[in-house]
Structure formats: structure tokens, C-alpha cells
DRENBA-322815 format. One line per field, with one value per residue (C-alpha): x, y, z; residue in one letter; residue number from 1. Coordinates in Angstrom, 2 decimals. Example, Ala and Ser with C-alpha at 12.3 -4.5 7.8 and 13.67 -1.06 7.14 Angstrom:
<rs>
c1: (12.30:13.67)
c2: (-4.50:-1.06)
c3: (7.80:7.14)
res: (A:S)
n: (1:2)
</rs>
This chain:
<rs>
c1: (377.98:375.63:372.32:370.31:372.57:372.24:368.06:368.48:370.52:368.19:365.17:367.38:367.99:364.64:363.44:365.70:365.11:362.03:359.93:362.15:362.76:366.30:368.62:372.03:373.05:369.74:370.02:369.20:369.05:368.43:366.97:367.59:367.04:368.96:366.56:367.00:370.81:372.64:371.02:371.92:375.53:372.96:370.80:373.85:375.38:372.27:372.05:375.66:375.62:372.91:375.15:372.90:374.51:373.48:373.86:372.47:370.66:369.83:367.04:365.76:363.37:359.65:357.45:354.46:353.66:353.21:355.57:357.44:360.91:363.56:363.18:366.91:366.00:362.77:365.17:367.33:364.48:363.22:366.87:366.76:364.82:364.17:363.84:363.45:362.22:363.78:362.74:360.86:358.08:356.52:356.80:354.82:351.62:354.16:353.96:357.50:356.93:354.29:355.84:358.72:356.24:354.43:358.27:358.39:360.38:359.75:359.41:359.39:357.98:359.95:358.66:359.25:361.77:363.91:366.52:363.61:361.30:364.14:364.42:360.43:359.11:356.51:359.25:359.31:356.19:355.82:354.37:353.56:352.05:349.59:349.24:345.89:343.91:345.08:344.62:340.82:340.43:341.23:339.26:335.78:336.64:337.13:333.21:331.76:329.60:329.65:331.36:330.54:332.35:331.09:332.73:331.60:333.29:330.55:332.25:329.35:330.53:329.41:331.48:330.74:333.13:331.24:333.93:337.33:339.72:340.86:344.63:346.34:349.68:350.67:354.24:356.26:357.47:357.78:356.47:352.68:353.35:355.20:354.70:355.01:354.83:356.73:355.44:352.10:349.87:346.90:343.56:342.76:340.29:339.52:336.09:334.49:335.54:332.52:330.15:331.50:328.87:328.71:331.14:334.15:335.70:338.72:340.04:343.40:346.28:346.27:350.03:352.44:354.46:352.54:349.79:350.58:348.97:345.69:344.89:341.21:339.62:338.75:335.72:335.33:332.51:332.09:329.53:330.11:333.32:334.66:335.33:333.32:333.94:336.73:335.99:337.68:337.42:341.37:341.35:345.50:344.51:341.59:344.26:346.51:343.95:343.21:346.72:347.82:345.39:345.72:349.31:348.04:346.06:343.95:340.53:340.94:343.10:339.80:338.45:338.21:340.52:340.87:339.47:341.98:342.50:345.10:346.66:350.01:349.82:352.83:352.32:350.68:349.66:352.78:351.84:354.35:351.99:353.49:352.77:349.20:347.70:349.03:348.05:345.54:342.26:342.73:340.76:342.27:340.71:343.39:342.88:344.05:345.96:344.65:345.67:348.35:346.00:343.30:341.46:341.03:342.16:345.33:347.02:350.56:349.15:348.23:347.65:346.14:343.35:343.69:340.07:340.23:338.18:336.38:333.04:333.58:330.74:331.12:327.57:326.10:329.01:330.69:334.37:335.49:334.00:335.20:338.78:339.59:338.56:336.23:336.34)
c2: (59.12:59.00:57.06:60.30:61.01:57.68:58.56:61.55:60.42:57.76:60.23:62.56:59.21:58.40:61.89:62.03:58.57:57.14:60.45:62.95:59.85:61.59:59.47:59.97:62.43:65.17:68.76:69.00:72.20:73.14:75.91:76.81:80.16:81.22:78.65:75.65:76.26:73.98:70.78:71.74:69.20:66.41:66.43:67.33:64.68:62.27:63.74:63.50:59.48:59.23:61.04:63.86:67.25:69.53:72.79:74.74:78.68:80.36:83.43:85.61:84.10:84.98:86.22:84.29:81.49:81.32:84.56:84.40:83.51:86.44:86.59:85.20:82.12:81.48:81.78:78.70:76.65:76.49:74.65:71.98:68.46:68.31:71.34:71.27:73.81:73.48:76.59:77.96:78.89:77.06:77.99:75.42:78.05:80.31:80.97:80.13:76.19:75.90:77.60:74.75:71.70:73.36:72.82:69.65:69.62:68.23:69.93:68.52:70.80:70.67:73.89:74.31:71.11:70.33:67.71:66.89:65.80:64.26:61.84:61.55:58.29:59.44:60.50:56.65:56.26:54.03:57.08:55.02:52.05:54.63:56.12:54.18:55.18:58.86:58.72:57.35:60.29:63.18:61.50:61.50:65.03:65.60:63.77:65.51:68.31:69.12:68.18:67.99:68.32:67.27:66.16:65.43:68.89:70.87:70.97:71.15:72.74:72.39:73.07:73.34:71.83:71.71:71.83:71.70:69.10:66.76:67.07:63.67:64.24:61.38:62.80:61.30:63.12:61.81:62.26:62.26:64.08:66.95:68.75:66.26:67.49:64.93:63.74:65.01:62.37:64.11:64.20:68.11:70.26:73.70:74.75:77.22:80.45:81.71:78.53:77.48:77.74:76.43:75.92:74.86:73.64:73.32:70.86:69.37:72.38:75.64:75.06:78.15:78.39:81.11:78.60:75.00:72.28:73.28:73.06:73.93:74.30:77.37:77.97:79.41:80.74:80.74:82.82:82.44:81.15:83.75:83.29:85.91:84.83:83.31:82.52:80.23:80.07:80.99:85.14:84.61:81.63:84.11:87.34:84.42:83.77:87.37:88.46:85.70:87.15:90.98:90.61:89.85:92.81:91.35:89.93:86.97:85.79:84.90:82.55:79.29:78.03:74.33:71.13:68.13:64.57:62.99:59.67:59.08:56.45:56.83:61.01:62.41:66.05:67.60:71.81:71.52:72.01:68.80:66.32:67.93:68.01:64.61:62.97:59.69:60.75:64.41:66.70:70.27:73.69:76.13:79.86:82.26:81.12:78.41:79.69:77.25:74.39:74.58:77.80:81.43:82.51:84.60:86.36:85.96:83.24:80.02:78.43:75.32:74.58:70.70:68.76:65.75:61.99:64.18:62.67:63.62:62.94:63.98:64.57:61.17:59.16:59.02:58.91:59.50:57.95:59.15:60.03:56.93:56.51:54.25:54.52)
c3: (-83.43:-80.81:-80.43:-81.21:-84.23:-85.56:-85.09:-86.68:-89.92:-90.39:-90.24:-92.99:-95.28:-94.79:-95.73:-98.89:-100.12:-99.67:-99.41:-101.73:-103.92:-104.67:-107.23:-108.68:-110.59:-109.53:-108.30:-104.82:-102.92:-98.91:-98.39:-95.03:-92.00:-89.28:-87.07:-89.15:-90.78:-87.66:-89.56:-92.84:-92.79:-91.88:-95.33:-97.38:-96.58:-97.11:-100.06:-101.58:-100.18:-102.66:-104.99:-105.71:-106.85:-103.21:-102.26:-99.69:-99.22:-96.48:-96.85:-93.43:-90.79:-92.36:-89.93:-90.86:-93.46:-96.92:-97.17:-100.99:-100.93:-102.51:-105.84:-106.39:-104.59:-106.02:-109.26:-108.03:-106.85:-110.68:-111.44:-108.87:-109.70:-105.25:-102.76:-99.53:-97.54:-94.15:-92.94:-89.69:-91.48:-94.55:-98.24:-99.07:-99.82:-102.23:-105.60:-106.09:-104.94:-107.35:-109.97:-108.78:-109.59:-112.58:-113.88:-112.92:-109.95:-106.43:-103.28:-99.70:-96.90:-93.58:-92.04:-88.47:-88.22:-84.96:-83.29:-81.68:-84.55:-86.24:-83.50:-84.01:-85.23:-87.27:-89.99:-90.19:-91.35:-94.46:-96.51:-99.55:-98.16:-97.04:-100.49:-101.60:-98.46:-99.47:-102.61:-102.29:-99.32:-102.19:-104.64:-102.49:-101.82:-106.02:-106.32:-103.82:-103.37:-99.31:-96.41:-93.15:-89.58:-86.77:-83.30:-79.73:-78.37:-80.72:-83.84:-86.64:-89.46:-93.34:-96.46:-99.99:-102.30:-105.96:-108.08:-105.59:-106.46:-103.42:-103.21:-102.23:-99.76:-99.61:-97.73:-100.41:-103.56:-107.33:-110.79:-109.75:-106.33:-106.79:-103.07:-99.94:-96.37:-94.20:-91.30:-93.06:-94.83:-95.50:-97.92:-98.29:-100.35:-100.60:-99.87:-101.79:-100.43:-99.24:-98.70:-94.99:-92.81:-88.78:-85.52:-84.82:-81.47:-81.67:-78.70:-80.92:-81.49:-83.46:-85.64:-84.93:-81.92:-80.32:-79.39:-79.94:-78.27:-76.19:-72.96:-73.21:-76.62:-78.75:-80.53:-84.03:-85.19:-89.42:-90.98:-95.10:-94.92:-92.34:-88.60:-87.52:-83.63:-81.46:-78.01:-75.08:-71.57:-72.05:-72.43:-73.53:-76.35:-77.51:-77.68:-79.23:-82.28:-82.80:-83.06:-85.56:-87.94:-87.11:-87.98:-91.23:-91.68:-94.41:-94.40:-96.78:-93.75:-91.94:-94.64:-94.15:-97.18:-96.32:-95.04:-94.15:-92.85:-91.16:-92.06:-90.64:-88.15:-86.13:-85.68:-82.77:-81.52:-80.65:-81.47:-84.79:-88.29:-89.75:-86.90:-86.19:-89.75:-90.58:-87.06:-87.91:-86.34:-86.92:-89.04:-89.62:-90.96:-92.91:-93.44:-94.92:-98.68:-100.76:-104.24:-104.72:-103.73:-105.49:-104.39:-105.06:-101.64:-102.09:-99.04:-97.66:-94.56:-93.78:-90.33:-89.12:-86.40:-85.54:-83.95:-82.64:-82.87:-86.15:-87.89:-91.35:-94.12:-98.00:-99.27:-97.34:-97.37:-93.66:-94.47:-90.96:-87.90:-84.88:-86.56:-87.90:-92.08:-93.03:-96.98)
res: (X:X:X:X:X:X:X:X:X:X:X:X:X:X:X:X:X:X:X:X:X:X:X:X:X:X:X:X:X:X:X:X:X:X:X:X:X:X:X:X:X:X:X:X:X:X:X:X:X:X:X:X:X:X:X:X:X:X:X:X:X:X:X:X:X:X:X:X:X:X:X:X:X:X:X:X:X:X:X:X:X:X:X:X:X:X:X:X:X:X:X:X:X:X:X:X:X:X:X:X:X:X:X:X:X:X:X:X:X:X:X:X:X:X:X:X:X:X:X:X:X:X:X:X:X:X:X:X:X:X:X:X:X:X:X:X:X:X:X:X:X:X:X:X:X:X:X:X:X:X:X:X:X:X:X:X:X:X:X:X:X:X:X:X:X:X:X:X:X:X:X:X:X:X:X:X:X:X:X:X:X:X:X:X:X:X:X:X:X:X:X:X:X:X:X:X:X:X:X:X:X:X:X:X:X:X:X:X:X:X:X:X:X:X:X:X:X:X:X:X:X:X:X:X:X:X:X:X:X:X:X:X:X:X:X:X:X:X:X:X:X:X:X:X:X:X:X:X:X:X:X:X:X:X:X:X:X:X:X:X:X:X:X:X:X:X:X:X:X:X:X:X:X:X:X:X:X:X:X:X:X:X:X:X:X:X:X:X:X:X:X:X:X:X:X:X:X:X:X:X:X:X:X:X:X:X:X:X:X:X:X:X:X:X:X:X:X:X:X:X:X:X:X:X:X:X:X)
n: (1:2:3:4:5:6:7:8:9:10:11:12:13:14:15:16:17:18:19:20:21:22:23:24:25:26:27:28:29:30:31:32:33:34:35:36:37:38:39:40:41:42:43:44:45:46:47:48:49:50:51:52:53:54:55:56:57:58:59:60:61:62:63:64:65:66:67:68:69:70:71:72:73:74:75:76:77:78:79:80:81:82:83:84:85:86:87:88:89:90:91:92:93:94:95:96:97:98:99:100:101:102:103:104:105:106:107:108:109:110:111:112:113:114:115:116:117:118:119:120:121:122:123:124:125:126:127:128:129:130:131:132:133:134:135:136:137:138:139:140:141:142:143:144:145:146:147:148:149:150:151:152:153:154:155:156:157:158:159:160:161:162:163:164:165:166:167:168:169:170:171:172:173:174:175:176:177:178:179:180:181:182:183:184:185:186:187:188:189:190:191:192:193:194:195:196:197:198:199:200:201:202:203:204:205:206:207:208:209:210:211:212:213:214:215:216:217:218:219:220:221:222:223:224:225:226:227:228:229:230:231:232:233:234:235:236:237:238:239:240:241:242:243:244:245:246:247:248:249:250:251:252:253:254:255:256:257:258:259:260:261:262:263:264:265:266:267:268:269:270:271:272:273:274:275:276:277:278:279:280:281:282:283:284:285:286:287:288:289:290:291:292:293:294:295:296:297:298:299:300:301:302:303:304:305:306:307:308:309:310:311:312:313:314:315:316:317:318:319:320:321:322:323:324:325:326:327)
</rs>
């Protein structure tokens, strides 16, 4: 095996073990699409050195995220104690992963994985030494009552939260954290629906592969939770936006369903969802679902608009300064 294959099978052992927290004897099961299904020997056989009991699906290449698994699948998930969802686009928004959890199984999100980010570093990231500064991220978000966004490129953007639970990623799965996003460490809430009120510049990435990283940044406008207005001195990154969401065809898809920080220290902005919303010094905005998270937001989609070097306040409290957390 090659230098990059040895990188690679460490990132899968790595993945397994310390963040899927996979031991002897469990059900394990891959699900896989026709982008992803080349890498499928790789975690089977991290998984059957730990002497797990693996097996491996593959289901059709969704269109969008958040789109429900087939109902046979969703059926198997409920049977395994781990899932992963190495798939193009994420299921980590479905019903059928949290009807996974609710159960009491684990499920680790690898949406839109590559060679390429499994010779990443970030996957090396020491997820639960980073679980306390998480942890005390989600639970400011839990006390709080508003948030606010603001950055040097113009983002100034307010949230109410009354009542939202912070949800702690921590990127590592076990009995507490039942959904883990690797490379993502990330604090999250869910604003109340319609209570999201301001601008947002977005200078960092927006996370599908139509966009990616940006060159120049976009600006969202949010009138009651909704963008209302996408402009950029880029006329293809503006079409970009407003496709993503026509596709949809929905108007929940415009609400602004989430509010999250990034906390793994070895990720940067590369245009992939994982490595953007976990990035240290990141702040992201989700719309479309939040239903499995903590909201009331249900529609079949879910992307992510990353900002950079973020000031991030909850009520008075200044949690981020200048993207780095100061709690």
C-alpha cells in the first residue's frame, strides 16, 4: 500500500474507532451511492478489524439534501447499532436518521466524502478533546434568548432562539451523541422560524458543489426569517443561489433554519459541507430543514452558507470574537 493508502486507512480507522466508537460484536452498515461505492472495501474492512458485523447498501444519487432514504433502507438502518452515511448528499436532515437515534443507534454523516478528504488532516482531529468547548457552545445557545452575527464584510444579523435547544456535535458518536458529522465539530441551534431579522455577507463558501468556495462574497438579505434578497457582484454565484432553492420549489426552503459554530482546529474552507461548517473561526447559516434538529422547519433541503472571522454574541455574552470562542 501506498503512502496515500496508508493516509486513507488511517482516516477510515480513525473514523470507525474513535468517532463511530464501533466495538466487537455491533452491527455496522455502509450505506453507500454510485459516487461514493469505490471506498466502500476501505470502511469494511476497518470495520471487520474491529470485528464488527458490516455490510454495505447502496441507494440512487439524491439530487439535493436531506432527501429520505427508500423505505427498505430506512428499514435496515433501524437494525444496525452504527450507520454511516457515505453518500453524495447528506441524510443527516432525514427522518429515517432520527428515527435511527430515537432507537438508540448511532449515525456518522460522511456526505459528500472523497480520496481527497480522506487524505485530509482534519479527519485527525482529536474530536473529543474538543468535546467540553462544544458542549459549553450548545449550552449558551440552550440559555439564551438571541443571537447575534456580525462580521467586518457586513454581516449583522439577529436571531431569536427563546426556547431552541443548542445541539452539541461534537463529530464523535456514542451513548450521549447519537449523530456526529466528521470533520464537523460544531455548536448549532435553530432559530425560531420566523424571528431572523438582518444581513448576511457571506465571504466563506456556500456547501454544494454547484458553488463551493467564493471568490467574491454574496449577500443575503433576511426579512422574518426569509432571504428575501441575494445579490453579488458575481451574476453566475447570484443565478447559483437562486437555482439551489428553485429546485426546491418550496418556500420553507428560504428560512433561515440554523445558526452554527465551527470548532475543528485542523479543518479549513475547502467548498465540501463537512470541512466548512466545522472550520474553527467559521460561523454558518442553514436553510431549508431543521425538523430533525430541533425546529419546525420541514422540507426535503438543507444547505449551508459559511462567514468568516464571525462576532457572535448570545443575548450580551460575546461567545465569538473575531471567529475564535471565547466562552
Amino acid at each position: 500500500m501506498n503512502a496515500a493508502g496508508h493516509e486513507m486507512s488511517n482516516a477510515v480507522e480513525h473514523l470507525l474507532g474513535h468517532c463511530g466508537n464501533l466495538a466487537s460484536g455491533e452491527r455496522f452498515l455502509l450505506v453507500v451511492d454510485p459516487t461514493t461505492k469505490h471506498l466502500a472495501a476501505r470502511f469494511l474492512r476497518a470495520a471487520e478489524a474491529l470485528s464488527a458485523v458490516a455490510e454495505v447498501i447502496e441507494i440512487g444519487l439524491a439530487d439535493r439534501h436531506g432527501v429520505e432514504p427508500p423505505t427498505a433502507v430506512a428499514s435496515r438502518m433501524q437494525h444496525a447499532d452504527l450507520v454511516a452515511g457515505l453518500t453524495r448528499m447528506s441524510l443527516a436532515h432525514t427522518r429515517a436518521r432520527q428515527a435511527l437515534c430515537a432507537a438508540g443507534g448511532r449515525y456518522l454523516s460522511l456526505a459528500g466524502y472523497s480520496e481527497n478528504l480522506l487524505r485530509d488532516p482534519c479527519l485527525l482531529a482529536d474530536y473529543r478533546g474538543q468535546y467540553r468547548l462544544t458542549r459549553a457552545v450548545a449550552e449558551a445557545f440552550t440559555a439564551g434568548s438571541s443571537v447575534r452575527v456580525a462580521a467586518p464584510g457586513g454581516t449583522d444579523l439577529r436571531l431569536g432562539i427563546a426556547g431552541r435547544v443548542g445541539n452539541c456535535c461534537p463529530g464523535f458518536v456514542d451513548a450521549h451523541c447519537r449523530l456526529g458529522s466528521p470533520p464537523d465539530i460544531e455548536a448549532n441551534v435553530s432559530p425560531v422560524e420566523d424571528e431572523s431579522e438582518g444581513v448576511a455577507v457571506i465571504d466563506g463558501s456556500v456547501a454544494c458543489d454547484a458553488i463551493g468556495l467564493l471568490e467574491v462574497p454574496i449577500r443575503l438579505e433576511i426579512d422574518r426569517g426569509r432571504i428575501v434578497s441575494v445579490t453579488s457582484v458575481r451574476s453566475d454565484y447570484v443565478a447559483g443561489v437562486n437555482e439551489l432553492f428553485a429546485a426546491v420549489d418550496d418556500p420553507k426552503s428560504y428560512v433561515l433554519a440554523e445558526c452554527g459554530v465551527g470548532l475543528n482546529p485542523l479543518a479549513v474552507l475547502t467548498g465540501n459541507m463537512l470541512t466548512d461548517e466545522g472550520a474553527l473561526g467559521c460561523v454558518h447559516f442553514g436553510f431549508g430543514s431543521n425538523i430533525t434538529v430541533g425546529g419546525l422547519n420541514d422540507v426535503p433541503f438543507h444547505v449551508d452558507f459559511v462567514i468568516r472571522n464571525a462576532n457572535l454574541w448570545i443575548d450580551d455574552r460575546r461567545i465569538i470574537d473575531a471567529g475564535r470562542p471565547c466562552i
